[in-house]
C-alpha positions in Angstrom: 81.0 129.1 117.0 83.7 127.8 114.9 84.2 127.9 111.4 83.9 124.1 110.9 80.7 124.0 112.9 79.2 126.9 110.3 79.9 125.0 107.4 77.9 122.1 108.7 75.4 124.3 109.8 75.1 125.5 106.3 74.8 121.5 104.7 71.1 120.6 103.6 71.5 117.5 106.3 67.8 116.3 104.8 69.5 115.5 101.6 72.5 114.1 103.5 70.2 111.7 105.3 68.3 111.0 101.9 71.8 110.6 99.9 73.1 108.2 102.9 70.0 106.5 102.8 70.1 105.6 98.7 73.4 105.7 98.4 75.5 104.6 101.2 77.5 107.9 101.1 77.4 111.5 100.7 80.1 113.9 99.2 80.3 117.1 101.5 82.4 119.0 98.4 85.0 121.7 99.9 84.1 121.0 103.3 88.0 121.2 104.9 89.4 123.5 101.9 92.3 122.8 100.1 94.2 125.0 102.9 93.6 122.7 105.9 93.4 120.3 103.8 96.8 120.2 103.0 98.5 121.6 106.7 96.4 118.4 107.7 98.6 116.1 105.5 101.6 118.1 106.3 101.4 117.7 110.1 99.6 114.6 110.3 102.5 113.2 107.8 105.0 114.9 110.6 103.8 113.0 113.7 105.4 110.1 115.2 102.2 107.8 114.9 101.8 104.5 114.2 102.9 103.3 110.5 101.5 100.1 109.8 102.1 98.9 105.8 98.8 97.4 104.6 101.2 94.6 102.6 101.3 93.3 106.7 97.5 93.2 107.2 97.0 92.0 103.7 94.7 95.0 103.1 96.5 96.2 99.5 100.2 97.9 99.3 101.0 101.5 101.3 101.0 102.6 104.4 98.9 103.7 107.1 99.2 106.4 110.0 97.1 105.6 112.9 96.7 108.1 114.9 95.4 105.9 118.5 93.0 107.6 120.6 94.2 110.7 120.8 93.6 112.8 117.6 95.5 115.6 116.5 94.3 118.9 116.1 91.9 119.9 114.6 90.3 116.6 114.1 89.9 116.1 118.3 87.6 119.1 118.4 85.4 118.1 114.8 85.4 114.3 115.6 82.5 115.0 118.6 80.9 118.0 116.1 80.3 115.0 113.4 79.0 112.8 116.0 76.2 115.0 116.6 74.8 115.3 113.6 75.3 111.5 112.5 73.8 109.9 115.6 70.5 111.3 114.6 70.8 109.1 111.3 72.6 106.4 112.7 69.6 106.3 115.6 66.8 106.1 113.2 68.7 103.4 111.1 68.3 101.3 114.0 64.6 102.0 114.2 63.9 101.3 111.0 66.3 97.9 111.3 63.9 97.2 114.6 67.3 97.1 116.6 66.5 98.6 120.4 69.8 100.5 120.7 70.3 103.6 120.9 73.7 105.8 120.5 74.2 108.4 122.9 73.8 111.6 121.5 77.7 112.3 122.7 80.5 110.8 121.2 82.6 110.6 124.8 79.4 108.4 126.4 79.6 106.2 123.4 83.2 105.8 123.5 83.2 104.5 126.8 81.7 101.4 125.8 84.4 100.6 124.1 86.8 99.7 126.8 84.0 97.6 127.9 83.9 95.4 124.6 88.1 94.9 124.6 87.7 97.7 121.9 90.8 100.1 122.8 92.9 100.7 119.9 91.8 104.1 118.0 91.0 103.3 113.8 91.2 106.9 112.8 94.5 107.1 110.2 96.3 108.5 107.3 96.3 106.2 103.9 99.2 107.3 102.1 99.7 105.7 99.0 102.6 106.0 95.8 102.4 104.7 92.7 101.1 101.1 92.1 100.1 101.1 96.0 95.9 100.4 96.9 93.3 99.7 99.4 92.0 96.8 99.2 88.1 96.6 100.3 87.5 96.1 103.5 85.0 97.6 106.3 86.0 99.3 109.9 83.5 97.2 112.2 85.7 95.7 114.7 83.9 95.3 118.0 80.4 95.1 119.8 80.0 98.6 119.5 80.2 100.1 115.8 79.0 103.0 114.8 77.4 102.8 111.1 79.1 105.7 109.9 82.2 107.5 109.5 84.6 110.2 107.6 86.8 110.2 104.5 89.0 113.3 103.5 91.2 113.5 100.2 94.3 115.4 101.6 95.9 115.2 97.9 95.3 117.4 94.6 93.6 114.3 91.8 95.6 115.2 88.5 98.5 116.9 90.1 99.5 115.7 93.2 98.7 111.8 91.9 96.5 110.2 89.4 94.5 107.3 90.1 93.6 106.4 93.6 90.0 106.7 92.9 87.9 106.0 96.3 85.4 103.0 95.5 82.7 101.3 97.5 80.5 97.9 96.5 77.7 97.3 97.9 76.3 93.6 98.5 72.4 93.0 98.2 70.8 89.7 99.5 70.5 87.2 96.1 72.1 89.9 94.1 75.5 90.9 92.3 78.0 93.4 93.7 77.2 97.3 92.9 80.2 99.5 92.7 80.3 102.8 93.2 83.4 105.6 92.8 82.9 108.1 95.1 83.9 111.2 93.1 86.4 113.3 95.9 88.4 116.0 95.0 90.9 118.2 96.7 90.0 119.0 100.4 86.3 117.0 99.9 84.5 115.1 102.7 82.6 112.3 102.5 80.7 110.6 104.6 80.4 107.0 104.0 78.4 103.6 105.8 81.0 101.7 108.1 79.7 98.4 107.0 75.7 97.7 107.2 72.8 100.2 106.4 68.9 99.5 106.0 67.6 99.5 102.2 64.0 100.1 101.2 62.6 96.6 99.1 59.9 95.7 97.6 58.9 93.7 101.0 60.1 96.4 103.6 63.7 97.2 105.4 66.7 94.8 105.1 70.4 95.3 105.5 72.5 95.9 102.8 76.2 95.0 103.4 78.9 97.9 101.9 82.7 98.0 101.7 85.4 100.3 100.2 88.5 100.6 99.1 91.0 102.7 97.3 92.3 101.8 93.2 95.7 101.8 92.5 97.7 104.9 92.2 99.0 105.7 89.2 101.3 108.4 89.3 102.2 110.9 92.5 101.4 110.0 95.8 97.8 110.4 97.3 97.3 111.0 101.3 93.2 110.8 102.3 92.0 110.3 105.6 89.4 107.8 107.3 87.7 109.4 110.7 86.4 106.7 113.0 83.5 107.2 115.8 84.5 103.8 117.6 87.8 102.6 118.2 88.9 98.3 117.1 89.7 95.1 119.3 
């Protein structure tokens, strides 16, 4: 068994599920380390992927590494490994929603619906930002098939590497105003965070609540993160 799949073996996933559940996101602290951490921004930085500035999708100022459908390593081999243990939560989110679909309970059946929906371009990127660059909020639900979920990494050291560049989500209630929340990541941190919908407890059952996030401007330095996808865009 790998190292990676003893961490998450060693993660109170209740509490996960709760967090996601109240929350909208959970902070796995330490879970890459600042050592991968930091060979992931090195190589991934090093690799002739697709750089897209966000100034020409009018999603903030910087620039973003996509990495298409074939992930680098080690992210090819802990992609699946997430999977696993999300589906579970993702699955019951649609029971309590009332939807009848189900996710496969492996990521490669899932992604073969992609295709299927026009859905072939891979979402799974670099943000690297310098100062006075952001990421403006937005969600990653292109497509028929979404999955609810998916990863964020902080590949950057907050206070010496860059300051700034906090990592924000809102959060949109039916009849209510915007909540924002700072998801507090440091060096090496994972978080996992809801793609764009997830069911919220009211005083007259389930509904959906609707959740973006973003990035805030970076202040000084230059901050690389990562965003993990488990379905790929139109």
């Amino acid at each position: 068994m790998s190292e990676f799949n003893t961490k998450l073996d060693h993660l109170n996933w209740k509490d996960i599920s709760l967090q996601l559940d109240v929350e909208g996101y959970a902070v796995l602290p330490g879970l890459l380390g600042a050592e991968v951490a930091g060979n992931l921004a090195k190589q991934a930085t090093a690799l002739d992927i697709g750089r897209v500035t966000l100034e020409s999708s009018d999603l903030g100022r910087g620039e973003l590494l996509y990495f298409g459908t074939d992930l680098p390593v080690p992210l090819d081999t802990w992609r699946p490994v997430l999977y696993r243990r999300l589906v579970v939560i993702a699955n019951r989110w649609n029971e309590t929603l009332g939807l009848d679909y189900r996710y496969p309970a492996e990521l490669d059946d899932f992604l073969r619906h992609n295709p299927k929906a026009g859905q072939t371009r891979g979402q799974s990127h670099l943000n690297r930002l310098g100062v006075d660059n952001h990421v403006s909020l937005h969600q990653r639900n292109d497509g028929e098939h979404c999955f609810p979920l998916q990863i964020v990494a902080l590949l950057s050291e907050p206070g010496s590497d860059f300051e700034g560049g906090e990592f924000v989500m809102t959060e949109q209630r039916p009849r209510m105003q915007s909540r924002p929340m700072v998801v507090p990541l440091k060096f090496g941190d994972v978080a996992i965070i809801t793609t764009a919908e997830r069911p919220f407890k009211g005083t007259k059952g389930y509904y959906r609540v609707n959740l973006k996030h973003a990035i805030s401007r970076v202040r000084m330095g230059e901050r690389i993160g990562l965003e993990l996808s488990f379905h790929d865009a139109c």
